[in-house]
N, C-alpha and C positions, 0 to 999 in steps of 0.2 A: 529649546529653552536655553537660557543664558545659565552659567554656573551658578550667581549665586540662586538660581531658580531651583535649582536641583541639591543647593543643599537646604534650601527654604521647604522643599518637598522633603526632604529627608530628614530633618527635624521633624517634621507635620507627622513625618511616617511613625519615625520611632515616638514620639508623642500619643500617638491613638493605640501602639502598642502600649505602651506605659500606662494608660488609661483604663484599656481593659484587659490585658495581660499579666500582668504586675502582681497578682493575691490582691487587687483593691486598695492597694497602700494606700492612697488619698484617703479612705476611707477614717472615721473613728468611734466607730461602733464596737470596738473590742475592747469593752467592760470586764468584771470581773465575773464570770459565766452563774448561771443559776446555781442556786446553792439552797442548804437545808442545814440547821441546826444538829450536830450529831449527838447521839443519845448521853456518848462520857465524853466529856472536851479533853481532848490530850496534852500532854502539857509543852509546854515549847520555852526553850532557850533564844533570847535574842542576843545577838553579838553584835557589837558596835565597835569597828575598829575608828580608832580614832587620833590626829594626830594633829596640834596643834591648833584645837577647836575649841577654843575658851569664847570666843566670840559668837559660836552656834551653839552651843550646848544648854543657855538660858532659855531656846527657844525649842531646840529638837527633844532637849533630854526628858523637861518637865511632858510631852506629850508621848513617851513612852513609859514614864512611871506612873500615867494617868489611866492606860492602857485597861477598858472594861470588859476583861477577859474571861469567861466561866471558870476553865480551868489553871490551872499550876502554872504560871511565868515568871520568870527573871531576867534578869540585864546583865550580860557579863561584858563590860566596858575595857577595850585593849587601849591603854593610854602608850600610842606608839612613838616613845621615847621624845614627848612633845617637850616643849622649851618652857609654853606659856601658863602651866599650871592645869591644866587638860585634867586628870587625875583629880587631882584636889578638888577642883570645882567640881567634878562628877562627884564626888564622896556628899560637897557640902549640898548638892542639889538633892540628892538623895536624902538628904537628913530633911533639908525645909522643906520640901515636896510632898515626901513618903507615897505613899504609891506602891508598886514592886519593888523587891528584892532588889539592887544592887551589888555586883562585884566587881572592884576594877584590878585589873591586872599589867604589870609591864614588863615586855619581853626581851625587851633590851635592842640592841642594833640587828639587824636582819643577816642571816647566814647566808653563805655563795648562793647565787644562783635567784634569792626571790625578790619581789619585785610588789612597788608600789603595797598598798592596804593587805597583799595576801598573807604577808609575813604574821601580821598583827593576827588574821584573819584565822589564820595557823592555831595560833596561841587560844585567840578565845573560842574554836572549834573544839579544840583537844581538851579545855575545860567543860567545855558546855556535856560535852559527849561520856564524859567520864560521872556526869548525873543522870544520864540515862532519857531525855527527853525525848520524844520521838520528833518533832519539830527542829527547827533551827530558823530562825529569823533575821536574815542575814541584813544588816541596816547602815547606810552612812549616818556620820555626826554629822550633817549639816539636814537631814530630812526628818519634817516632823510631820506626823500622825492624828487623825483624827481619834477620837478615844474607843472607834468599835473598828478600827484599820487592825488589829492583829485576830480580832473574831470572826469576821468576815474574811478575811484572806482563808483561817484554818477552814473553815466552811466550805470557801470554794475547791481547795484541794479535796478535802473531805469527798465531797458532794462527786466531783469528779473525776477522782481517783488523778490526781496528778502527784510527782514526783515533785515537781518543781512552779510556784506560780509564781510571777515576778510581774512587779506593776514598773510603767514606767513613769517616775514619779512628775509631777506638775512642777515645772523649772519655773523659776522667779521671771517676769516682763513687766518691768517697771520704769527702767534706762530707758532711751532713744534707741541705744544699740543692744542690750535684751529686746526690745520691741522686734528690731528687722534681725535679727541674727538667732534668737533663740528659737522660735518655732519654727523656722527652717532645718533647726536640727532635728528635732524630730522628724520631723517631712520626709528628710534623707534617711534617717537610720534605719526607717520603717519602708522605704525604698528598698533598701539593701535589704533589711529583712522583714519581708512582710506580715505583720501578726497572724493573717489569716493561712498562712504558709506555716508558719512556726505552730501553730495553738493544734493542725490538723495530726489527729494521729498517722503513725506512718510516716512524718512529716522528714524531708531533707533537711530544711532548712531550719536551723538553731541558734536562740539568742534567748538573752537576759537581758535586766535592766537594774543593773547593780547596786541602785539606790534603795530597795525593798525587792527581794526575793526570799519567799518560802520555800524550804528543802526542807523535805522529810529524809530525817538522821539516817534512817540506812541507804537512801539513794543516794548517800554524802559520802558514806562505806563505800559503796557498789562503787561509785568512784570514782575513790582516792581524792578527793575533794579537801582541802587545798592543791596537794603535793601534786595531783596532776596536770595542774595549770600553773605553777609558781612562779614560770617564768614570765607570764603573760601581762603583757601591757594593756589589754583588753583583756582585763579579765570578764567582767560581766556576758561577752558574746561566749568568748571560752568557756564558762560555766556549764550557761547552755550548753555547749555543745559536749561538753563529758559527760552530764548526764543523759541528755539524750544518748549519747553513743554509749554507753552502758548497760542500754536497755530502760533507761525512766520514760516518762511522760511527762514533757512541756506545757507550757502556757505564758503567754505574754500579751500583755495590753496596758493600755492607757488609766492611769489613773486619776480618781475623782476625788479620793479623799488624803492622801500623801501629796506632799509639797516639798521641794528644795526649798528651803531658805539661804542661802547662799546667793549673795549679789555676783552681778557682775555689770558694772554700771560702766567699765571701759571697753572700747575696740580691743583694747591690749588682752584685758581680760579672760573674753572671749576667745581672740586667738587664739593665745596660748593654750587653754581648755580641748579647743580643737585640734592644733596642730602638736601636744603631748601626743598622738596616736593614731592619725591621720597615717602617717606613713606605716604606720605598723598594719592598718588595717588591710594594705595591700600589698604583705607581708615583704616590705621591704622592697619591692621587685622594681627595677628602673623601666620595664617596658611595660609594668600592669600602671606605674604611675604614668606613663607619657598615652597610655591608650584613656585613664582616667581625664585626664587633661583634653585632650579630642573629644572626647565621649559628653565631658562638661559644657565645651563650647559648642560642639556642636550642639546639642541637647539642650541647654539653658540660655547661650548668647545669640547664635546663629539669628533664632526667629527674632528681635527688638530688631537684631544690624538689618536682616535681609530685609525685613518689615522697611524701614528707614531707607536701606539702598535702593530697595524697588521703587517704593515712593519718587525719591530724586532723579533715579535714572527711569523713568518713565517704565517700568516693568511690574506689568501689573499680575503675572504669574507669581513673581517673588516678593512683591506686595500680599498678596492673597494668601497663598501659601506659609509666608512668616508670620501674617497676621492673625491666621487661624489657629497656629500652634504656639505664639504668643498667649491667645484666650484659651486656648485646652489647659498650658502650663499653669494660668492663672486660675484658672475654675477648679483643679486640684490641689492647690493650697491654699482654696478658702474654709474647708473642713476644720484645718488644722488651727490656722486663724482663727476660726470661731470657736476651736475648741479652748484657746487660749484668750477669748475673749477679747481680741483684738479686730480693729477697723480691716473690713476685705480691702480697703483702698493698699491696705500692704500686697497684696495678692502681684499684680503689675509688678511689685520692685522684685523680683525672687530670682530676676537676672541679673542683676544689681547684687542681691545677696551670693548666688551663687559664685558669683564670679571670688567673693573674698574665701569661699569655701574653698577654691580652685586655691589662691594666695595660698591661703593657710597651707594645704596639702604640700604644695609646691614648700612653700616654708620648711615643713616637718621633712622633710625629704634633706633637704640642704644641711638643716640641725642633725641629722643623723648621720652624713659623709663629713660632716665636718668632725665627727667622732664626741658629739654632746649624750647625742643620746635620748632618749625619754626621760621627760624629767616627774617628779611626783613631791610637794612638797617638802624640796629642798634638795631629793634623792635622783642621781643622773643613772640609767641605766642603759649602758651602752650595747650590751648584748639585743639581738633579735628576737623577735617574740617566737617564741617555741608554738609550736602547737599540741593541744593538750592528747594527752595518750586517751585512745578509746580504745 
């Protein structure tokens, strides 16, 4: 067989691995697990760090003071030393809304060493916990809630004794480029970490989805929850992974009733979203990034070219072979598509897609030797992402 035949077979290959190897990733059957109403509902603290979110908060904040929760809840709002009124507006939505309890709190500019929402995160944990709740809701200001999204959550931990349940919330696809770029992220994250991998007790493998995770207040204790991930530019996978390694029990899946509202209606947009922590995610390392980079083309480019070069050069092994792993790649992001409500006919462009994930990665890598750093609404954070003490 001619070269690109063999690497047209070896796409094919590592593809039917992927398919059935992988925890199911393609999969999105990982809901919020059976659950039962507990006898006393416990009462739970939500924390919303928040920074600079005057423009989401007319929409996220009114769907957590709406929250039909049996028992005890409150909002303790970290307005992280925001510019546009962040604070204030939380105070006057509180007033027109009514609903839960509100407190907002500001902690001022972030001390050595933490990084991105933790700092904030810090501030409204160490309140919340000094009221004794056994709960903790941990929540971005751009994600809003259906009004039985924090009963349901306590229930499913409840029900199954988890430590930690984190949905991963339903991102905005509204843009052209939310359409082809944002359900591909999920695609990959859930690649990287398989729900059905993460959710299994006993499990290795540990993640979050930092837009809604429930922690129960002593597995936050057990620990050290901010301060053992402070440095972390991912924090949401970090999470996971401390409380796992402390001894809690995980869960993670796809949610149905939580939503970003949060646009992203540019390419630029998106980029940047991705390439703040792309480069972190493979902890800095210049040969984990150049095997990522092979591993992408071969894996996501390879089968269209080889499909295409077999085609032209009369090679009908690397015609077949690209073309077969072409439709496997496409048949496992139609799940995702449809769970986001979008046309399969996206399915096909996911080489297309990949390839600007590749961009971006590549990007994040170049911003970090040129000494930028990660950046987080406004904040450049030069240091490498630590990983969390277990």
């Amino acid at each position: 067989m001619s070269a690109v035949a063999w690497i047209a077979v070896g796409s094919l290959v590592a593809w039917v691995w992927l398919l059935l190897g992988q925890g199911f990733f393609w999969r999105t059957d990982q809901r919020l697990p059976s659950r039962a109403a507990p006898a006393q509902w416990p009462s739970v603290a939500i924390v919303v760090p928040a920074r600079d979110e005057a423009d989401m908060l007319p929409v996220s904040l009114p769907s957590l003071l709406a929250q039909d929760y049996p028992g005890h809840a409150e909002i303790i709002l970290v307005d992280d030393c925001s510019k546009d009124g962040t604070g204030a507006l939380a105070r006057e939505l509180s007033v027109r809304c009514g609903g839960l309890p509100v407190t907002v709190v500001s902690p001022g500019e972030p001390g050595p060493g933490w990084t991105g929402k933790l700092w904030a995160l810090r501030h409204g944990i160490a309140l919340a916990r000094s009221r004794e709740p056994e709960y903790l809701l941990l929540t971005d200001a751009d994600i809003a809630h259906e009004p039985d999204s924090l009963r349901e959550l306590v229930a499913a931990a409840g029900s199954g004794g988890f430590d930690l349940v984190s949905q991963m919330a339903r991102l905005r696809v509204e843009s052209v480029w939310e359409r082809l770029v944002v359900p591909a992220f999920v695609y990959f994250f859930s690649q990287l970490y398989p729900f059905r991998w993460v959710n299994r007790a006993g499990a290795r493998t540990a993640a979050a989805a930092g837009g809604c995770v429930l922690l129960r207040t002593e597995a936050a204790v057990r620990a050290r929850v901010p301060e053992s991930i402070r440095q972390a530019v991912i924090d949401d996978v970090s999470l996971g992974r401390a409380v796992q390694g402390s001894g809690g029990r995980i869960w993670l899946g796809l949610a149905e009733r939580v939503d970003s509202v949060r646009p992203y209606p540019r390419l630029g947009d998106l980029w940047r979203m991705v390439s703040r922590s792309a480069y972190a995610q493979l902890r800095h390392n210049p040969l984990v990034l150049l095997g990522t980079v092979l591993g992408l083309a071969v894996i996501y480019l390879a089968p269209p070219v080889t499909l295409v070069a077999g085609l032209l050069a009369g090679d009908p092994p690397a015609a077949w072979a690209g073309g077969v792993a072409w439709a496997v790649m496409a048949g496992t992001y139609m799940p995702v598509l449809g769970y986001y409500r979008q046309s399969l006919w996206l399915a096909p462009l996911l080489p297309f897609t990949a390839l600007l994930y590749l961009l971006m990665t590549v990007d994040s890598a170049v911003q970090h030797y040129r000494g930028r750093g990660a950046a987080w609404k406004g904040r450049t954070y030069a240091r490498p992402e630590a990983a969390p003490d277990q």
